[in-house]
C-alpha positions in Angstrom: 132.3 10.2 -13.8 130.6 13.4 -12.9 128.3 13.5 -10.1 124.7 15.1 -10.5 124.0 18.2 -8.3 120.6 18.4 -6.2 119.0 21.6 -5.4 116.5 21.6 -2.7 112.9 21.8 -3.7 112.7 25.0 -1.6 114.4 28.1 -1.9 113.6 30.4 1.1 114.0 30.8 4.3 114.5 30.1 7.2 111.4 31.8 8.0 110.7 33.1 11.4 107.4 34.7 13.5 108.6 37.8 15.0 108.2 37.2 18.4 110.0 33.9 17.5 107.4 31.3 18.2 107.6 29.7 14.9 110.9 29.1 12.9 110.4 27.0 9.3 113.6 25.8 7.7 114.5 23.0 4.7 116.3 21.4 6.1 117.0 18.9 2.6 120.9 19.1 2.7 120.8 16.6 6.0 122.6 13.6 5.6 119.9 10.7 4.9 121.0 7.2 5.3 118.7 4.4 5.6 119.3 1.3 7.1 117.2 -2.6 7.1 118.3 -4.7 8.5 117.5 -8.4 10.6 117.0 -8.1 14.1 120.2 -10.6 15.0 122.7 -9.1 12.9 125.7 -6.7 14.1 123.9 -3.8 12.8 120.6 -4.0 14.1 123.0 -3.9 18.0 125.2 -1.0 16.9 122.2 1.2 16.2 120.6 0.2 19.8 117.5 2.0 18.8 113.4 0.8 18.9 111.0 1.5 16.9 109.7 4.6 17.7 112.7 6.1 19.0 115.8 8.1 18.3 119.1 8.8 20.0 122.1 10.8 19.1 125.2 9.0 18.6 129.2 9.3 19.5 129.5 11.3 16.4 125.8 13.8 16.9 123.9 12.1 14.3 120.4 10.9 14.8 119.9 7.9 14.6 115.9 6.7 14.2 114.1 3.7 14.2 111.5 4.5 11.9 109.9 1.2 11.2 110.7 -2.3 12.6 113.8 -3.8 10.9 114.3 -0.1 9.7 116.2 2.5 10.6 117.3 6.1 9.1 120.2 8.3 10.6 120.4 12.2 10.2 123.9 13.8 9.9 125.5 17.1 9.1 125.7 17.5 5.2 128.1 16.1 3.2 128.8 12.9 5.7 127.0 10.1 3.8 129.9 8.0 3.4 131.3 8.8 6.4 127.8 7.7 8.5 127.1 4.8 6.2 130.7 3.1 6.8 129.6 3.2 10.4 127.3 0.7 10.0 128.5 -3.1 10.4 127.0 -4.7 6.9 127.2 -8.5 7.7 124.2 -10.8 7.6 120.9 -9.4 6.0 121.6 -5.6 6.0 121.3 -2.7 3.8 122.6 0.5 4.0 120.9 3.5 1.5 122.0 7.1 1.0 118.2 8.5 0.6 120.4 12.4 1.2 118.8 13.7 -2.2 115.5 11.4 -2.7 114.0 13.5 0.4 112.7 16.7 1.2 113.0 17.8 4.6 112.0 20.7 6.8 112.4 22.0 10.2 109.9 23.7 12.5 110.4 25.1 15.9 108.7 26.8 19.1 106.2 27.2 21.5 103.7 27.7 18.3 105.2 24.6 16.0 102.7 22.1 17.4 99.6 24.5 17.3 100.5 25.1 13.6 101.2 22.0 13.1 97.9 20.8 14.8 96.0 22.4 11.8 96.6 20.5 8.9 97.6 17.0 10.6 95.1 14.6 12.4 97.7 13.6 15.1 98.2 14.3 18.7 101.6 16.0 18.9 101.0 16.0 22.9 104.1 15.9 25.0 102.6 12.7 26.5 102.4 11.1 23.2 104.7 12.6 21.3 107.5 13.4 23.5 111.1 14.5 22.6 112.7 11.5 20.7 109.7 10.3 19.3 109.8 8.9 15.9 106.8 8.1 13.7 105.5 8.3 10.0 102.2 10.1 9.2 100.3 12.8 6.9 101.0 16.5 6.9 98.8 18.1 4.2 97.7 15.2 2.8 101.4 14.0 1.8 102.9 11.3 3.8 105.9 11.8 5.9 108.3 10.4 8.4 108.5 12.6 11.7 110.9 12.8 14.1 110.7 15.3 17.5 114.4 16.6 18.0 113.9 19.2 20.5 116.2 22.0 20.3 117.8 24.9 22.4 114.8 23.6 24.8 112.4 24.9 22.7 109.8 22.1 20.5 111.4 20.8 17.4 109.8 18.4 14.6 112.2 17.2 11.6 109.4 16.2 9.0 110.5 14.1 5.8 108.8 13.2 2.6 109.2 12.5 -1.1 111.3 14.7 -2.7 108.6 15.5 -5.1 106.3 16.9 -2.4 109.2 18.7 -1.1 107.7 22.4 -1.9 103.9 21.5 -1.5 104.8 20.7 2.2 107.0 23.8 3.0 103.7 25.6 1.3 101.4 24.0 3.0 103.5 24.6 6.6 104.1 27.8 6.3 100.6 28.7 6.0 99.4 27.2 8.6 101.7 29.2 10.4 100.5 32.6 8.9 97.8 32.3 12.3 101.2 33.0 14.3 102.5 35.6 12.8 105.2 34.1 9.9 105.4 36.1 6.8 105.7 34.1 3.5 107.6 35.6 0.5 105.5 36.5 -2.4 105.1 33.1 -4.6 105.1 31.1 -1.7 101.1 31.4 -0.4 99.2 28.3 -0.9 96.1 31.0 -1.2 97.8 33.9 -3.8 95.7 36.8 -3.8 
């Protein structure tokens, strides 16, 4: 059996402000590997994560508890199989490799939240949004699932959605970035000239 090939939905980047206080990246090759499971079973323990929250495992992945009874874990690409046999699949559990049905994106710095802050309606505060945090909400009008994953010390977001919107949202990001000095690539403008 052959196996289909995914491309990401985006083809640039990463894109970067020059004094560095914006960085956008896809970030769609991460491992995506969803999880439901009952609150009792072996599983539900072994990924000793709440709602809300996120941790980093033995083996660096991100684990996420993105809604309750749910959970999604963020790997290096390539390691489905090796993240999903981690989890214990007794009782009412299931375990999902979601790697290709999401787009996903990165954005960094002391400017991500500002930028951010201009085409979302939520408060991306430290004191409500601090590093760890996991939550789902809209990003240019397309739904996603957020986690902050700080990085090098600096503000980090890992934003998911549909694979579909994929390339609308890195659009629609990046522009709201132009205030902060990132350059998009000719094609990529939400506004072309």
């Amino acid at each position: 059996m052959s196996e289909t090939t995914m491309h990401s939905p985006v083809d640039v980047g990463p894109l970067t402000s020059p004094d560095g206080g914006v960085t956008l990246a896809d970030a769609y090759a991460t491992t995506k590997i969803q999880v439901r499971a009952g609150a009792a079973t072996a599983a539900a323990a072994a990924l000793g994560v709440s709602y809300g929250r996120s941790r980093r495992n033995a083996d660096g992945d991100l684990v996420c508890g993105t809604r309750p009874d749910e959970w999604t874990i963020y790997g290096d690409p390539g390691r489905s199989g090796a993240i999903s046999a981690t989890v214990p699949t007794e009782g009412f559990v299931t375990v999902i490799d979601i790697t290709h049905g999401r787009a996903m994106l990165r954005i960094s710095g002391a400017n991500a939240t500002s930028a951010l802050s201009k085409i979302c309606n939520l408060d991306l505060s430290d004191e409500l949004t601090p590093n760890g945090a996991v939550f789902s909400g809209s990003l240019g009008a397309v739904g996603c699932d957020w986690v902050r994953d700080d990085q090098g010390g600096q503000t980090s977001f890992l934003i998911s959605c549909e694979r579909s919107f994929g390339k609308f949202l890195f659009i629609a990001v990046a522009d709201a970035c132009t205030e902060f000095g990132l350059s998009i690539p000719a094609g990529w403008e939400l506004h072309p000239h």
